[in-house]
Wavefront OBJ file of the C-alpha trace (Angstrom):
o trace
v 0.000 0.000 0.000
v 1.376 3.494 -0.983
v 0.323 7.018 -1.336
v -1.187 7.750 -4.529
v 1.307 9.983 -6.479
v 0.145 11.438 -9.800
v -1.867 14.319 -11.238
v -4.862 12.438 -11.801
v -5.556 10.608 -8.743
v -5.734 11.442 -4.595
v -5.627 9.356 -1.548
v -9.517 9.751 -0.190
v -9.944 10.574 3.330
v -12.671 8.906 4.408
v -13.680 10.562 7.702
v -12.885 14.465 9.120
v -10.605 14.706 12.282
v -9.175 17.871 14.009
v -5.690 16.737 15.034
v -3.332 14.386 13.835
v -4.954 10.401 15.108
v -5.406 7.269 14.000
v -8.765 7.614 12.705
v -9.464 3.744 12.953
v -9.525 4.513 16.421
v -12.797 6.821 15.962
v -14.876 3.384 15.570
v -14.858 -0.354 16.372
v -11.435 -0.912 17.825
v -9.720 -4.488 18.444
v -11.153 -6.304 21.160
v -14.543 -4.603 21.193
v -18.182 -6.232 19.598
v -19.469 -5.179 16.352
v -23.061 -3.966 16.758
v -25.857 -5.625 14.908
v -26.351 -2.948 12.617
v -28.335 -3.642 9.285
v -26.285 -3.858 6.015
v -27.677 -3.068 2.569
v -25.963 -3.859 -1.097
v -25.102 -7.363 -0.460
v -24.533 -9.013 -3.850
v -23.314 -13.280 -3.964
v -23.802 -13.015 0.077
v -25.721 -16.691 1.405
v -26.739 -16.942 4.875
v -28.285 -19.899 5.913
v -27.898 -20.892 1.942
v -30.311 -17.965 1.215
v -28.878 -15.028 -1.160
v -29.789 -11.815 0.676
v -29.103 -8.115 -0.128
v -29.306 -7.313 3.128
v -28.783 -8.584 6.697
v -28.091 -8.200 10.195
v -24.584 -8.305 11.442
v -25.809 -10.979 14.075
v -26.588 -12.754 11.335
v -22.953 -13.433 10.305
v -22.313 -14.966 13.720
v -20.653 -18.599 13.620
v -18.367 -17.372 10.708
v -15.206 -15.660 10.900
v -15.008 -12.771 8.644
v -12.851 -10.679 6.603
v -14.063 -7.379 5.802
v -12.020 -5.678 2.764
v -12.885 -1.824 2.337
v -11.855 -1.203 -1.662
v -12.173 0.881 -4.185
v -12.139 0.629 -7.985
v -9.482 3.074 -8.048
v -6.932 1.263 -6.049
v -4.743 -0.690 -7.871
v -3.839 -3.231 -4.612
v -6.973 -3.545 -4.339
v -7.961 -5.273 -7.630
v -4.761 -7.182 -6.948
v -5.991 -9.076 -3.822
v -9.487 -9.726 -5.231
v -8.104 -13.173 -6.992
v -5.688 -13.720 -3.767
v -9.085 -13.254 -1.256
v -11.239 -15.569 -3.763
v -8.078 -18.356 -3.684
v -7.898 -18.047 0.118
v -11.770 -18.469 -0.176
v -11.578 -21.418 -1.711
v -8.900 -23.007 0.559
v -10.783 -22.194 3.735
v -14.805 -22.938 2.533
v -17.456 -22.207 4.942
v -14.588 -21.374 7.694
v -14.473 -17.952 6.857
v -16.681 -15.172 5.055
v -14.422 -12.677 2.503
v -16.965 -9.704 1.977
v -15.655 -6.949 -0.199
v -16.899 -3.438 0.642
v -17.424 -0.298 -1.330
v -18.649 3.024 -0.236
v -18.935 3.591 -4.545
v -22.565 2.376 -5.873
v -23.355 -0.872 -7.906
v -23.039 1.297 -11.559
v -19.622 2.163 -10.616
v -18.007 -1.202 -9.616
v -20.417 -3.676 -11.891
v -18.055 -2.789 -15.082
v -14.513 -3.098 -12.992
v -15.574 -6.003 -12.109
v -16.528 -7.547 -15.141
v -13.283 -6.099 -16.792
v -11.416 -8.066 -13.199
v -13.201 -11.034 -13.912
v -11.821 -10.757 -17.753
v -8.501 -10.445 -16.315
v -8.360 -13.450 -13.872
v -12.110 -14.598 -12.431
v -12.773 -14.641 -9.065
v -16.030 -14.952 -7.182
v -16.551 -12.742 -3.721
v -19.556 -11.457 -1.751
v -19.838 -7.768 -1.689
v -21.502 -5.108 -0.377
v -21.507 -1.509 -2.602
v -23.135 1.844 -1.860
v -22.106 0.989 1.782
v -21.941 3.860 4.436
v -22.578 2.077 7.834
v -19.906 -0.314 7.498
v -17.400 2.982 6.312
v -18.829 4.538 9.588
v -18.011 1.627 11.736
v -14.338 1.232 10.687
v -13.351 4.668 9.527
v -9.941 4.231 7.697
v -7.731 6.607 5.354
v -6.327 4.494 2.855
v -6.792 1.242 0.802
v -6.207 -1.895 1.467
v -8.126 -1.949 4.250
v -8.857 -5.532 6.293
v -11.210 -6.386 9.345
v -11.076 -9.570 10.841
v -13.989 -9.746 12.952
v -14.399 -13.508 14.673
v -17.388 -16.169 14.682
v -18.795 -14.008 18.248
v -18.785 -10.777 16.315
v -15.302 -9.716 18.024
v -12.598 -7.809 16.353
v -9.761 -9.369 16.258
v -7.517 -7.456 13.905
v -7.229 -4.279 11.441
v -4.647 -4.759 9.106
v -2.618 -3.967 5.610
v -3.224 -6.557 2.822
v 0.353 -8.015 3.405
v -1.122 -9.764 6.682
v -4.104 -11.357 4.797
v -2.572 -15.070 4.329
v -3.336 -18.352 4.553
v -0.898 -18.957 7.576
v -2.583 -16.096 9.694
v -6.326 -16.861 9.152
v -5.120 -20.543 10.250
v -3.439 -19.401 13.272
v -6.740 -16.947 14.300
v -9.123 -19.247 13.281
v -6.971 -21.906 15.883
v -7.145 -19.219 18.210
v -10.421 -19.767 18.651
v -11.888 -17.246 21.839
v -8.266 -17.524 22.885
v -5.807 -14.510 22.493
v -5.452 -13.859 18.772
v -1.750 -13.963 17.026
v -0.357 -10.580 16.747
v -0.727 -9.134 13.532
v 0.452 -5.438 12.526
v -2.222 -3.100 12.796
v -2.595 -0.641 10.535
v -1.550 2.797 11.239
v -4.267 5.616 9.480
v -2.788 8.563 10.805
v -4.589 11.761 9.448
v -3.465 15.576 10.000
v -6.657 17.747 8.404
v -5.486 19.060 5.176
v -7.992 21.238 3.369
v -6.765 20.573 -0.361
v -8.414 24.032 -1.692
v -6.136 25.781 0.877
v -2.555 26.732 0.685
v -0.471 24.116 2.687
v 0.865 25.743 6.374
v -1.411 28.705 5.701
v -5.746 29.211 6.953
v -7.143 26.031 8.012
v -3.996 23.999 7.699
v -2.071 25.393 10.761
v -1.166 28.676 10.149
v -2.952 31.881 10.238
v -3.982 33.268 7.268
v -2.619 36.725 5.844
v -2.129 38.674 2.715
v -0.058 36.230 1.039
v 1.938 36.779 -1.672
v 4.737 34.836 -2.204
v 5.775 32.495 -0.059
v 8.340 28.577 -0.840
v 8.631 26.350 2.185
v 10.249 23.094 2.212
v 9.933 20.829 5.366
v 10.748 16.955 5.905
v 8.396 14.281 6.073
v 4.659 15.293 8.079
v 3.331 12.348 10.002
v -0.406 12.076 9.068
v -0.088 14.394 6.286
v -1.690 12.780 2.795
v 1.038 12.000 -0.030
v 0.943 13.439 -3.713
v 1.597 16.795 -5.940
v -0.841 18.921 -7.075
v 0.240 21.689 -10.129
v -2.789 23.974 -9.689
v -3.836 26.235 -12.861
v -3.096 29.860 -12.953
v -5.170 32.029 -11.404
v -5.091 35.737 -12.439
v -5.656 36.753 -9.471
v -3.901 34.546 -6.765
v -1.018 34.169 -9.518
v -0.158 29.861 -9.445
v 0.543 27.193 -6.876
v 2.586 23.816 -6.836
v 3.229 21.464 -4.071
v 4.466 18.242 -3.170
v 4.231 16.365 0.275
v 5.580 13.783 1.858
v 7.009 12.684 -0.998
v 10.768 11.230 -1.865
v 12.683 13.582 -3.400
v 12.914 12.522 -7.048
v 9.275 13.903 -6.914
v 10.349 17.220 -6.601
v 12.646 17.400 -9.029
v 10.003 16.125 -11.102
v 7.482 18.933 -10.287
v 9.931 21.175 -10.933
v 10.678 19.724 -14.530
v 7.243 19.420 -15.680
v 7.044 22.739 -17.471
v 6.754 22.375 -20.939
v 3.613 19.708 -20.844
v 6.561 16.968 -19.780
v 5.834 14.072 -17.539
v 9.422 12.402 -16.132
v 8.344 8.634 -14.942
v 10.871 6.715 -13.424
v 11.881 5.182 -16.715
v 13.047 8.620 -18.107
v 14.753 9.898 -14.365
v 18.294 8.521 -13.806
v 19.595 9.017 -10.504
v 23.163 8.553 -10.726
v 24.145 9.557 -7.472
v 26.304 8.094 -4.465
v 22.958 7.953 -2.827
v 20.815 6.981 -4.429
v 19.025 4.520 -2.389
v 18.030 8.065 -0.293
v 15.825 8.765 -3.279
v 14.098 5.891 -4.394
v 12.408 2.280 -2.200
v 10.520 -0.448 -2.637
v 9.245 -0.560 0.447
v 5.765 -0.109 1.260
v 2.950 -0.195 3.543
v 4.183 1.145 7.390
v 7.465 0.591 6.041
v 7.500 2.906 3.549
v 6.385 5.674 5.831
v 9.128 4.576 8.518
v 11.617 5.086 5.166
v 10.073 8.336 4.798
v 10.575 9.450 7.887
v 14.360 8.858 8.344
v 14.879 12.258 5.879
v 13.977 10.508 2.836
v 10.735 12.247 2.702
v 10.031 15.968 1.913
v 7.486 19.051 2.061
v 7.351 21.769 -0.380
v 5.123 24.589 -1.785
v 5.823 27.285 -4.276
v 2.856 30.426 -4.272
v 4.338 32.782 -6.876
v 1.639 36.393 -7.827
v 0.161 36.452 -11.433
v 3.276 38.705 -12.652
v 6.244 35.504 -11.777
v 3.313 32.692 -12.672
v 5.442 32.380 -15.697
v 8.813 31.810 -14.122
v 7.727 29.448 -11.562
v 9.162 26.105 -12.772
v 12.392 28.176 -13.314
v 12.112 29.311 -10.038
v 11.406 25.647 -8.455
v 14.699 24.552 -10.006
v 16.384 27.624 -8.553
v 15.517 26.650 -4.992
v 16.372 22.968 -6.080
v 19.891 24.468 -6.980
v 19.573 26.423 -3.270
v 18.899 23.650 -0.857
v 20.442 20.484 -2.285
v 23.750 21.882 -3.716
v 24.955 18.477 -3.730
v 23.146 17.671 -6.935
v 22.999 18.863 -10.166
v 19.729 18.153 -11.915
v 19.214 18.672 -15.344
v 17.667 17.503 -18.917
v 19.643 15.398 -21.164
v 18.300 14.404 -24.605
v 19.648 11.018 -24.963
v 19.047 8.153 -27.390
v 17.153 5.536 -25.217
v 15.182 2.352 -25.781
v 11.436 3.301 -25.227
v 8.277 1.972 -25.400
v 6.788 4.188 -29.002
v 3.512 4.197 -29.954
v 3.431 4.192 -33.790
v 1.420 4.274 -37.166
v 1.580 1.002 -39.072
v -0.054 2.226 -41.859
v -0.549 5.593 -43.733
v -3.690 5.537 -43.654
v -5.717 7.852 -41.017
v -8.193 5.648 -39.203
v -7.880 8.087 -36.533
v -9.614 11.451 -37.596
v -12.285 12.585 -36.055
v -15.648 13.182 -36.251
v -16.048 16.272 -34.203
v -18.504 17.020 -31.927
v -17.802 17.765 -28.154
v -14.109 17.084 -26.476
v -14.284 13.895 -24.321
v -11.306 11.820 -22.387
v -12.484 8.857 -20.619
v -9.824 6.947 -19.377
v -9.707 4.069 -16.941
v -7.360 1.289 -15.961
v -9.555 -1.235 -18.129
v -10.445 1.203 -20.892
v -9.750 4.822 -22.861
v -12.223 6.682 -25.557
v -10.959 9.922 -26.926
v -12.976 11.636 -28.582
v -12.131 15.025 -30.956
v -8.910 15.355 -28.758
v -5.775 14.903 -28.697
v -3.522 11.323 -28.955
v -0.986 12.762 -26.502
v -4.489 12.542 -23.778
v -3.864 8.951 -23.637
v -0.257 8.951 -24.290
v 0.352 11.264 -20.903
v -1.997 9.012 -18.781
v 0.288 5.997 -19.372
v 3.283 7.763 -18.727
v 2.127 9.587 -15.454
v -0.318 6.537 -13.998
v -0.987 3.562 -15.682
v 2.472 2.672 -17.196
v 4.301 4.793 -14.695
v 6.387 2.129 -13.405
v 7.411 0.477 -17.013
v 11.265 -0.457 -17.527
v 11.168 2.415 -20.703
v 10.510 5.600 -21.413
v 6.676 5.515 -22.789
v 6.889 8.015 -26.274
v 4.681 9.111 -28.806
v 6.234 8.863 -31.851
v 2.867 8.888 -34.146
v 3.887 12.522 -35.356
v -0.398 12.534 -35.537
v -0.952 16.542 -34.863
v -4.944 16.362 -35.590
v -7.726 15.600 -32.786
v -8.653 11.968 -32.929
v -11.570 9.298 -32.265
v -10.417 6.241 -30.268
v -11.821 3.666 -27.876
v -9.960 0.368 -26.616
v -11.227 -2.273 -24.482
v -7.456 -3.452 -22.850
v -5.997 -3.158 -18.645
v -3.947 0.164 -19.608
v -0.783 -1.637 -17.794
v -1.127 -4.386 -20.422
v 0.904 -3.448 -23.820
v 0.071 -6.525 -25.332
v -3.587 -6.551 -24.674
v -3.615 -2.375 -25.566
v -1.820 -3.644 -29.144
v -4.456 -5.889 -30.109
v -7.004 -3.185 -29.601
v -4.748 -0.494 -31.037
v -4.257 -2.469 -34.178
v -7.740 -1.374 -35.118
v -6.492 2.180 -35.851
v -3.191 0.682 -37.337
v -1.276 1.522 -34.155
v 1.258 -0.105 -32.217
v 3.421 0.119 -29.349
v 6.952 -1.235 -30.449
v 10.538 -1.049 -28.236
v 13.081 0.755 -30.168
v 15.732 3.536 -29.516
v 14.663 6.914 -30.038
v 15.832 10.171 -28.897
v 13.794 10.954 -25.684
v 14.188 13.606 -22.858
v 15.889 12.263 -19.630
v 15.727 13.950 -16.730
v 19.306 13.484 -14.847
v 20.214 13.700 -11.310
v 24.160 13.852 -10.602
v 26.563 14.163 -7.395
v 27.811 18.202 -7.859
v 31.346 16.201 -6.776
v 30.657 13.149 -8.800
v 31.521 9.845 -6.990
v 30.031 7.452 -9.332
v 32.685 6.402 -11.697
v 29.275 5.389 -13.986
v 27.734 8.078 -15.410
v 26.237 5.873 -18.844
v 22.692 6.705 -18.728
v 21.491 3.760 -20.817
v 24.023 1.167 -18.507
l 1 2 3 4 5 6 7 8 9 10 11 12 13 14 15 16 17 18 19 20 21 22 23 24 25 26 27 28 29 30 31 32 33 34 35 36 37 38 39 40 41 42 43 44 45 46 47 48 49 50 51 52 53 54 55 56 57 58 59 60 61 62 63 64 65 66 67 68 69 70 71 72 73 74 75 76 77 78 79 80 81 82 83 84 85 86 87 88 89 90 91 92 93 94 95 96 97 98 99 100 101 102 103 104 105 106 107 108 109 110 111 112 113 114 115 116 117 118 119 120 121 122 123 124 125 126 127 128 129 130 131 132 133 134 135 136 137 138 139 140 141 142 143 144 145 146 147 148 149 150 151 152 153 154 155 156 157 158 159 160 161 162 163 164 165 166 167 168 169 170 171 172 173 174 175 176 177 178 179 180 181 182 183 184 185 186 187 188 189 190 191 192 193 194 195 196 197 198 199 200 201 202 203 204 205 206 207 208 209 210 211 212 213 214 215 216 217 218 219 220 221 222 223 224 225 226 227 228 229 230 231 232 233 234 235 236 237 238 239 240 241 242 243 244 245 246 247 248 249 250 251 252 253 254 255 256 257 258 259 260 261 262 263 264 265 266 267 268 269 270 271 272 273 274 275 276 277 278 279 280 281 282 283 284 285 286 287 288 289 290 291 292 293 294 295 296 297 298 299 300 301 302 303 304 305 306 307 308 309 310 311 312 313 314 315 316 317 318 319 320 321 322 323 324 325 326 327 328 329 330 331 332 333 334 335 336 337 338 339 340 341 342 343 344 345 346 347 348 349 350 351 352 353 354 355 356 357 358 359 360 361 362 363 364 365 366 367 368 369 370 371 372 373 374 375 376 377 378 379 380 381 382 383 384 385 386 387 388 389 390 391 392 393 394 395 396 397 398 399 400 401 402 403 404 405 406 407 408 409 410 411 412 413 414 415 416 417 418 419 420 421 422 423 424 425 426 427 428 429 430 431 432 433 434 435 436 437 438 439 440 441 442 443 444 445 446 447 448 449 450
C-alpha cells in the first residue's frame, strides 16, 4: 500500500478529524463487539444458503469474517481480489471474505466484469455501503477487518497480513488470544486541499499572502501526492508536493513544458541513491520516509512571476540540495513508441464535443488529442514500465479512439490499437531524460542507458 502519487488521482480521506490520530480509532477498535447494525448492497452473500441483499450483522455470527474496504481506483486492491477468492476457496465455509465499497453498484459492476476478464474470481460484496465505512473509519486502501465467529474484532490490518498462515493461526485461536498481527496505522493531519499548505485552516494563520516557498521533511499524518494547480489571475499559481521522496520534486519542478518524467526517463546517478528511491511499502514505507527521505514543499508565486515558476522551483532545487545537479539530457534511449503502421488515417475525427475517458480497463478519446492517452500511461498507468513511454505517431490532428485493454497491459492495448493501425513497439529513439548527478561526482558510472 502506498500514497497515490500522480496528477490524476488522490488518496480519499474517508472521515474528518481535528488533530493528527489514527482515525481507525474513531470506531470499532480491536477487542470490542461489532453492533448488529443492518447492512444493505449485499450481492453473492448466502446466509443460511439464502442469497440476501441485506442482513443483520448478528446474522454473520458462527463465521469468521474478513471485511475488505476497496475501491475501484486502487490498484492493490484489484490485486488481492483473486488472492481473497483463492484463500476463499482453501478455507470454505470457515471464513466469510466480503468486499466493501462506499462507490454504488453502476460504478463497480463494469470493474468487475473487466477483473473477472482479467483473472475470475467470485466474492460477496456489499456496494453503496456507508454504515460499514462509519463503523471502521480508515484513510487508505487496502483496508482488512477480521472480525471472529462471536462478532469480536480481532484485527485491522494492511493486505500483506491477509494469508493463509494467519487466518489458520486466528481461526486456531479460537476465543483464545489472537496472534499478533500489525495493525494498521491511518494517521490523518486535516489538510484542506483548496487551501494553501501551512497557511488558513492547515495550521497557520492566514494573511495577505503573496509569495511564499517552504520546504519541510516528512509530516506524520499528512496525505502523499503533488498537485500543479492552474493559474489564477488573481492569486497568480501554486505547486506542491508532500511527503514525498525527493525525485518527486525534481520532477514537479521539470514538468514545465507539458513533460511528464516517470521513473523510466529519471536517472539518478548519485552516491545515494538509495536516499531517493524504495521499494518498500505499507508502514514501512512511511518509517523510510521518515528517516529524511521524505520531503514538504510549496511554491505560491503572484500572477506577474506565474510564468517563471518552474524556473524558479529549479532555482531553490539548486539552493537547498547543492549536492546535486539536476538537469535535462536528450539522450538516445530504448522506449516503449507508440506508432502508425499504416498511412492511412483511421484516426480522424468526427467532431462534436471534447471527451477523455480513461480508466485502468479502458480509454475513448474523442475530438482530442492522442498525446491525452499517451500522458496518462506515462504519469499513472504505465508509470512504473522499464522504458521511457513516447509518442512517436507525429499525428498533430484531434482523434476518435476507444480500446477495451488493462492500460498496464501493452500486449492486450496492441491488439485493440491495431484497429487504428497503431502499435506500441521497443526501439531507440531520442527521448528527454531527466538526470540527477553528485555536484562532486563519486560514481565512476555516469552511462545513462548502462
Amino acid at each position: 500500500m502506498k500514497p497515490i502519487f500522480s496528477f490524476l488521482a488522490a488518496l480519499c480521506l474517508f472521515i474528518n478529524a481535528t488533530a493528527q490520530e489514527n482515525i481507525t480509532n474513531k470506531g470499532i477498535r480491536i477487542g470490542q463487539t461489532v453492533p448488529d447494525v443492518t447492512v444493505t448492497g449485499a450481492t453473492g452473500l448466502k446466509i443460511h444458503n439464502q442469497a440476501v441483499t441485506s442482513f443483520r450483522f448478528s446474522q454473520l455470527q458462527g463465521k469468521f469474517v474478513i471485511l475488505d474496504f476497496w475501491a475501484t481506483w486502487c490498484a492493490p486492491c484489484r490485486k488481492m481480489a483473486p488472492v481473497l477468492d483463492s484463500l476463499q476457496k482453501q478455507f470454505g465455509d470457515q471464513v466469510i471474505f466480503l468486499q466493501v465499497a462506499y462507490e454504488s453498484a453502476a460504478t463497480v459492476a463494469p470493474v468487475q466484469a473487466a477483473m473477472q476478464k482479467v483473472k475470475p474470481y467470485q466474492l460477496p460484496s456489499v456496494t453503496s455501503d456507508i454504515v460499514l465505512n462509519q463503523l471502521f473509519p480508515h484513510r487508505s486502501l487496502p483496508h482488512f477487518v477480521w472480525i471472529d465467529s462471536r462478532g469480536v474484532v480481532k484485527a485491522i490490518t494492511e493486505e500483506k497480513e491477509v494469508t493463509a498462515a494467519h487466518i489458520r493461526k486466528m481461526l486456531q485461536s479460537g476465543d483464545q488470544t489472537a496472534p499478533a498481527l500489525a495493525v494498521k496505522q491511518d494517521l490523518v493531519l486535516p489538510y484542506d486541499r483548496k487551501q494553501p499548505m501551512f497557511t488558513g485552516r492547515n495550521a497557520l494563520p492566514a494573511g495577505a499572502l503573496k509569495y511564499h516557498a517552504v520546504l519541510s521533511g516528512y509530516v506524520p499524518g499528512l496525505e502523499g501526492g503533488m498537485d500543479i494547480y492552474p493559474f489564477d489571475s488573481v492569486s497568480g499559481q501554486r505547486s506542491n508536493v508532500r511527503n514525498v521522496p525527493l525525485p518527486w520534486l525534481f520532477r514537479m519542478a521539470y514538468s514545465d513544458h507539458n513533460r511528464w518524467f516517470s521513473g523510466a526517463t529519471m536517472r539518478l546517478l548519485t552516491a545515494d541513491s538509495a536516499r531517493m528511491e524504495t521499494k518498500l511499502s505499507g508502514q514501512a514505507y512511511e518509517d523510510w520516509l521518515s528517516k529524511g527521505n521524505g520531503y514538504c514543499y510549496e511554491l505560491i508565486v503572484p500572477p506577474a512571476l506565474a510564468p517563471r515558476s518552474f524556473d524558479i522551483m529549479k532555482e531553490d532545487i539548486a539552493r537547498l540540495f547543492p549536492q546535486y545537479h539536476v538537469a535535462v539530457e536528450n539522450n538516445p534511449t530504448r522506449c516503449l513508441v507508440l506508432v502508425r503502421t499504416t498511412a492511412v488515417d483511421k484516426l480522424k475525427t468526427t467532431g462534436g464535443k471534447s471527451t477523455v475517458d480513461v480508466t485502468p480497463f479502458k480509454a475513448a478519446l474523442h475530438n482530442t488529442r492522442l498525446g491525452q492517452l499517451v500522458k496518462r500511461l506515462q504519469v499513472q498507468f504505465l508509470e512504473q514500465y522499464p522504458l521511457p513511454i513516447v509518442d512517436g505517431t507525429g499525428y498533430q490532428g484531434p482523434v476518435d479512439l476507444a480500446i477495451n485493454a488493462p492500460l498496464n497491459d501493452v500486449a492486450a492495448m496492441n491488439r485493440e490499437l491495431a484497429a487504428y493501425d497503431l502499435r506500441f513497439v521497443e526501439k531507440e529513439t531520442n527521448v528527454d531524460l531527466l538526470v540527477v548527478r553528485d555536484s562532486d561526482p563519486k560514481l565512476p558510472n555516469t552511462d545513462l542507458n548502462p
